[in-house]
N, C-alpha and C positions, 0 to 999 in steps of 0.2 A: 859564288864561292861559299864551299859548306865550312863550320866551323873544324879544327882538326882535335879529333879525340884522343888523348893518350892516355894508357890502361896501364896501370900498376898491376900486376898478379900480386906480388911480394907484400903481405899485409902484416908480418912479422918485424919485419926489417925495412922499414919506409923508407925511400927516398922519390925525386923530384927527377921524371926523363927528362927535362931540359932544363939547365943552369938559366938561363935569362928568358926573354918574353914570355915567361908563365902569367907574368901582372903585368896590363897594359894601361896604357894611357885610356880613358874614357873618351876622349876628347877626339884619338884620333880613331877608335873602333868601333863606336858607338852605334853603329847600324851594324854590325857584324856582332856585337852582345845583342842589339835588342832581338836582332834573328835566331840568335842559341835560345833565349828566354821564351822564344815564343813556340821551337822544336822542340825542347825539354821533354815537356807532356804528350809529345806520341814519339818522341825515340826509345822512350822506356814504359809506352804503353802495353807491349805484354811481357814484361818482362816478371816473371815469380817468384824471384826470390825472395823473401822474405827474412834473410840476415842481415846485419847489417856489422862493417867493421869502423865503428867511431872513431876508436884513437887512430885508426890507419889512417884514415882520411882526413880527419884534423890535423895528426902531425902532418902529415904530405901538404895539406894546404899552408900551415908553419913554415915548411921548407922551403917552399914556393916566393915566403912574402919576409923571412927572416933579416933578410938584407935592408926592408924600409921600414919595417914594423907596419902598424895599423889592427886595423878590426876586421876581425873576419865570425860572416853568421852560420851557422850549423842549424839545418833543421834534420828533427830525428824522428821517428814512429814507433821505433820499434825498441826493444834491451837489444842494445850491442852484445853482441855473441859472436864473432868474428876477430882472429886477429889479435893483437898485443893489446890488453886491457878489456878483452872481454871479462863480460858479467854474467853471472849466475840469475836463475828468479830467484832471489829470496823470500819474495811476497808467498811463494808457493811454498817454500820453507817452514815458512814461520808459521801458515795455517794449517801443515802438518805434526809441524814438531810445538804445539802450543806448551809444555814443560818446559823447552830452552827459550820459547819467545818470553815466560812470563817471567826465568831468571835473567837473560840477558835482552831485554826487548831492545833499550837502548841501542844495540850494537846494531842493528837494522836499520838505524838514522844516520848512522858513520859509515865512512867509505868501507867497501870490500877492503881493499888495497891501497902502499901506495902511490901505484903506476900510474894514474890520472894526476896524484898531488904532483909527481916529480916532473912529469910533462908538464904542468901549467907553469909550475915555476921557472921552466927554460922559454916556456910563452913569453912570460912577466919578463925575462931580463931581456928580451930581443923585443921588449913593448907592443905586443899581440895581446889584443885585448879580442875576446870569444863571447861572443852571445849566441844562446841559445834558443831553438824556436820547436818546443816539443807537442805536436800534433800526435795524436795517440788513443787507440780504446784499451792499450793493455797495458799492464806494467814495463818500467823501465829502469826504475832504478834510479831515481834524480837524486837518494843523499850518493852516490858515487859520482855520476855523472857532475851535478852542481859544481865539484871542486874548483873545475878548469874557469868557469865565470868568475868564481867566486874570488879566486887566486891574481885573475885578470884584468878584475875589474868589471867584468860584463853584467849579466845578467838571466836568468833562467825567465822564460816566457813558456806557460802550460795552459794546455788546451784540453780537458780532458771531461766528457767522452769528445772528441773530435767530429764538429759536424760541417760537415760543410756546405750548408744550408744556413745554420746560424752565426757559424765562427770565422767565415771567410774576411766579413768583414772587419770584424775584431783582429782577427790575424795582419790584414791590410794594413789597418791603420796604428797598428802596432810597429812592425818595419816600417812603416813611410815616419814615423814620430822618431823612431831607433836611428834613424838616418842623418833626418830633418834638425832636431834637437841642438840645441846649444849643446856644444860639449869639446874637450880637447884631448890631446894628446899626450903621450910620452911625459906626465906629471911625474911629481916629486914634492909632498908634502909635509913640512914640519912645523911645529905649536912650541914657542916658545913662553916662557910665563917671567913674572916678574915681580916682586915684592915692595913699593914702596911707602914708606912710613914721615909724615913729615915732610922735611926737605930732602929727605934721602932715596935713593934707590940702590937696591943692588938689588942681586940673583939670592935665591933661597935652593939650593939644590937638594938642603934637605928638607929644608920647611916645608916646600909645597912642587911638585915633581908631577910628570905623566902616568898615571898606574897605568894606561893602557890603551890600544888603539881597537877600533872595533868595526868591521864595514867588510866591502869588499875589495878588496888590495892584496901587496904580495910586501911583506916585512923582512926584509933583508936585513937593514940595519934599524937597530931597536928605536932610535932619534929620528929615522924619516921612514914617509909612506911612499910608495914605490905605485903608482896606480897607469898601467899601459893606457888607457883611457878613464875621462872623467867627466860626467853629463850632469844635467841640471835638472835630475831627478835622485842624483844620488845622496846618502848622507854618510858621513862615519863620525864616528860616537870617540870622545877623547873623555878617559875617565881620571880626572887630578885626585891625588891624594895629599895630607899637608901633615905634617907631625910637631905641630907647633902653634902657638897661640899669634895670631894675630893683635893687633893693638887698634882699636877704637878709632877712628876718623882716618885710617888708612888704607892702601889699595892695592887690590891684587889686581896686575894688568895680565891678558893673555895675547899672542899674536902668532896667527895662524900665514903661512906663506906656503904659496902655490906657485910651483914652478912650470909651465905647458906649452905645449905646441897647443897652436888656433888648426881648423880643420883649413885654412888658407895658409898654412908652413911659417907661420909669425911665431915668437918664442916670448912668450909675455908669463910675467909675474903677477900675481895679485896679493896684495897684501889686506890682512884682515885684524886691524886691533881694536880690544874691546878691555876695558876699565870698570870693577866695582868697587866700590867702597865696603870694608870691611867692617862688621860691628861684634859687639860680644852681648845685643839684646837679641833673643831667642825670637821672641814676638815679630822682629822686624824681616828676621827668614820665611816665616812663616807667614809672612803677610806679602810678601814679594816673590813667593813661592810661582812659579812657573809650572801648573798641571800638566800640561802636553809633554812637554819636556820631562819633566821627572816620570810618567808615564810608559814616553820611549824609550828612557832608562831601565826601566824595569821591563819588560818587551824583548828588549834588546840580551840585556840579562839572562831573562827566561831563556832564551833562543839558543843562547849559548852556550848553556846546561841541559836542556832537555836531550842529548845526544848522550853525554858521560855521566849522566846521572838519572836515577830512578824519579819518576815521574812524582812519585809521591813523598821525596823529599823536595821537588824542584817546588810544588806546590807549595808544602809547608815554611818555607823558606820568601818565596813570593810573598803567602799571606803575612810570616811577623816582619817581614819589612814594613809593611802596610800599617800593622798596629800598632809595633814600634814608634813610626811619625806620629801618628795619632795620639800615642800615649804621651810621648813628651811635649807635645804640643797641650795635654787636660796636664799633666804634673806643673809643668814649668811656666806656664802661660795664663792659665785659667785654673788654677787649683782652687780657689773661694767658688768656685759654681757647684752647685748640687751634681752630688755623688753618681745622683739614679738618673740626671740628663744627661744626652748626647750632646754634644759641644767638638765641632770639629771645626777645622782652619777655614776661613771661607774662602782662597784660593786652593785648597785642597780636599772641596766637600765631596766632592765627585770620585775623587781617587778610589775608596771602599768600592763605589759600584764598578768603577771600571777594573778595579783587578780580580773582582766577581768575575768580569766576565771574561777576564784572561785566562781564568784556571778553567773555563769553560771553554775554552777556544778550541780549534785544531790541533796544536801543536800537543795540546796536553791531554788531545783523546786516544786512551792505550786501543779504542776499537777502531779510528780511523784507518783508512787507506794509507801505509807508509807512502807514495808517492805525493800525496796531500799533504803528509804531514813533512815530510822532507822538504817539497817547492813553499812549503806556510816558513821554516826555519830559514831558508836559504832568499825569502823573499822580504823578511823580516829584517838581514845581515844589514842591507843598504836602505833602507826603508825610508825615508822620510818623513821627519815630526809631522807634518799636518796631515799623515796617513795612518799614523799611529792608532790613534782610538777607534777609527771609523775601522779600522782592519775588526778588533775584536767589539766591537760595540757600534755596529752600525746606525746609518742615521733611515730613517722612516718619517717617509711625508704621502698624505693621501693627494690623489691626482683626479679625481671623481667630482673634486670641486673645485678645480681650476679654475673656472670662469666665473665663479661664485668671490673668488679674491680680490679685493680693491687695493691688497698691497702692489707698491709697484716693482719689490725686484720680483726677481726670476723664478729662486727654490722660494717654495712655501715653509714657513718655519718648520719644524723636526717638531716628531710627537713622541711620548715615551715608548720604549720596546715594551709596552702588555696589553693584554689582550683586552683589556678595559678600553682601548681607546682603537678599537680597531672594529668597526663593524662587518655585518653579512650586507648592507647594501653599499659599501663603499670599495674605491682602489685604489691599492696602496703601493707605495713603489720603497723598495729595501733596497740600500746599496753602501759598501763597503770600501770601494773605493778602487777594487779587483773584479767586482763582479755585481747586477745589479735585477734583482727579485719580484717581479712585480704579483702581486698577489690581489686575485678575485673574487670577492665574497660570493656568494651564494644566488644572492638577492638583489643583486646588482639590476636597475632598470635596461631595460631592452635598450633603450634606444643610446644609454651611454655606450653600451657593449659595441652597438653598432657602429658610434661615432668613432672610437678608440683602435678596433681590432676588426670591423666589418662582419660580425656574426651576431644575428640576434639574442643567442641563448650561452649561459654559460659551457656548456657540454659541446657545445661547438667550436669551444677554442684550440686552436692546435697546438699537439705536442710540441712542435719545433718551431719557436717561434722570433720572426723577425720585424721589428718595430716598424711600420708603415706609416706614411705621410696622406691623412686621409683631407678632402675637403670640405674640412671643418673646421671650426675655430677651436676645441679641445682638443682634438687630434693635433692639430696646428702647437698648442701651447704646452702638449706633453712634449712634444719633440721637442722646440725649442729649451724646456727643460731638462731631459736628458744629455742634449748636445752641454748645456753648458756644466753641468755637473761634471760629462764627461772632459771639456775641455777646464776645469780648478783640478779635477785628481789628475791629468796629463794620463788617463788611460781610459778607452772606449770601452770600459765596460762590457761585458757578455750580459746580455739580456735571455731572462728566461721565467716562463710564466707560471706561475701555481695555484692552483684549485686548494678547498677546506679536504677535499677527498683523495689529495696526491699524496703520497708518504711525505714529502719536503712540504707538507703544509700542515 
């Protein structure tokens, strides 16, 4: 029994040829799916067309599943050019008309239109949550596209140049983790806060209030977050604001409540309260200062601006936040220390270098590739604190002497990003938490080359390269190193090699 095809023409005006059995049970079809999954790749092996119509075929699949909600994943290759919410190249635009890109560059990170916003939004209220899985060598378009995840809850997954040689398996274990993952459904979340002084408590609705919600979700009503799905790679960012003095030895309480479907149809709440004590000593902030956290604040921030505003205010803006803490921190704190020293918080020593390297990032280079720089903002929205720094300040550890370590965990300690610490006879592995850089000096001994990649010369290393399990004990403890790195960030990392003589090196 072959699977039964049904063919929309209508890519204008979407609808669904049959009202029910479009979504079947797994349980009861599951050798009749795994038989389409396996025709797939030669029922459409000569097929050439090369258009594609997105929103047709996401609403159509919408229609199909409106009645139970859920997740549904979309992969794409190509800009959507067919159909209701086709897109233009503007990348091609933009490097023809360089006069309007360098007045309105910003407008190139915001959607075309907005037929994708309004679509995700009727996603969200029928709790359709959309993840994305973009395989691709050309432009697409992801600040348009991203909306529908964004809106949904989902997520944007970019593959770009797309190889399938190197990226198959990243792509694998990307969907089998988007599947696998803790996570639930049909949420509903709200942050309540509360004021207590003494023996007393009440609510402060004007003292201390929610400025704002920040993540990927869909905001209906301004007091709750609306997310069709929620996984345990996600974060959203609650920014309080207080217009009012607190009092010495008392506490501001927060409590966060999640309302979800289990992916087993269970309807469970989770609640989350958290308690600080209040002070009016400056030094005591600054010394229980949370860097990663205040970090992804600013990150997050950035992320949110770089679309409607000029890159070069977004910057300036970033930096005197930075100097700003730091200033009040020598005024108020430390004001008897010499003039001509630096004196910075020591839970906040690091922040100066890490926001160096935020204004150096992706998101804030006017010459990157807009589709880079769009999947860097839209990947940034949901991002997770302990992915935060490593995103713009990656960590770097040499792998050449492995077997030379008597520590016993896993990762070798982190070495600083300069080039003072990085030799021509050593290898070093770079990775960000997205993506992960292994770099080969020059002068590397033969016989590591061989242990590691199987070629004795540098010049023999191949373009496209896929990490190998050699039988050898370095071989052996690079992998086991990559595996676990890749298993702290919950992402398989893309691996890719670089020589001193590659442009990326």
């Amino acid at each position: 029994m072959q699977p039964l095809m049904l063919i929309v023409p209508d890519v204008q005006d979407v609808y669904t040829p049959l009202q029910t059995d479009v979504i079947v049970q797994l349980a009861e079809c599951r050798r009749h799916l795994e038989k389409l999954l396996t025709n797939i790749p030669t029922m459409f092996q000569s097929n050439r067309v090369a258009e594609s119509a997105f929103a047709a075929a996401t609403k159509a699949a919408f229609l199909a599943m409106k009645n139970t909600g859920g997740k549904l994943l979309v992969f794409q290759s190509v800009l959507p050019s067919v159909g209701f919410g086709a897109l233009a190249p503007r990348e091609t635009e933009g490097k023809t008309n360089v006069s309007t890109v360098k007045k309105d560059a910003n407008k190139l990170l915001q959607p075309t239109d907005k037929t994708l916003k309004t679509m995700a939004i009727e996603f969200a209220e029928y709790q359709v949550c959309v993840d994305i899985f973009i395989t691709t060598q050309t432009y697409v378009d992801i600040a348009s596209i991203s909306v529908v995840p964004r809106t949904t809850g989902g997520q944007v997954y970019y593959y770009y140049p797309f190889s399938a040689i190197s990226d198959s398996a990243k792509l694998y274990n990307d969907l089998r983790w988007n599947i696998t993952r803790p996570q639930g459904f049909e949420a509903v979340m709200r942050v309540r806060h509360s004021y207590k002084a003494f023996t007393y408590e009440y609510f402060l609705p004007q003292g201390l209030q929610v400025q704002e919600y920040s993540g990927s979700f869909c905001n209906r009503i301004p007091t709750d977050v609306d997310l069709p799905a929620i996984d345990c790679d996600k974060t959203i960012m609650v920014t309080f604001k207080h217009n009012d003095n607190f009092e010495e030895d008392s506490e501001c309480s927060f409590q966060c409540a999640l309302l979800y479907t289990t992916v087993y149809g269970e309807r469970r709440i989770r609640v989350t309260t958290l308690s600080l004590p209040c002070t009016t000593v400056l030094s005591n902030l600054f010394r229980t200062a949370d860097l990663d956290t205040q970090f992804a604040y600013f990150l997050k921030q950035a992320a949110n601006e770089i679309p409607t505003t000029p890159l070069v205010q977004v910057r300036e803006q970033i930096t005197n936040l930075c100097i700003n803490i730091l200033h009040c921190y020598r005024k108020f704190c430390v004001a008897a220390s010499n003039s001509g020293q630096l004196i910075l918080p020591e839970a906040l020593k690091l922040l100066p270098l890490y926001i160096l390297a935020l204004v150096k990032s992706m998101g804030f280079r006017a010459d990157g590739r807009l589709d880079e720089r769009s999947y860097w903002l839209s990947r940034i929205a949901s991002l997770p604190i302990p992915l935060a720094v490593p995103l713009v300040y990656p960590t770097m550890m040499p792998i050449h002497d492995l077997l030379l370590k008597e520590d016993e965990s896993i990762i070798p300690p982190n070495i600083p990003l300069s080039s003072e610490y990085v030799s021509e006879e050593g290898i070093y592995l770079l990775e960000n938490g997205e993506d992960a850089l292994i770099y080969v000096g020059k002068a590397v001994d033969p016989d590591t080359l061989q242990q590691l990649f199987g070629v004795p010369s540098v010049d023999e290393l191949p373009s496209q390269f896929v990490l190998q399990q050699y039988d050898n004990e370095l071989s052996k403890k690079v992998n086991v190193l990559v595996n676990e790195i890749r298993r702290q960030r919950c992402s398989y990392l893309r691996l890719a090699l670089c020589k001193k003589e590659d442009p990326s090196g």
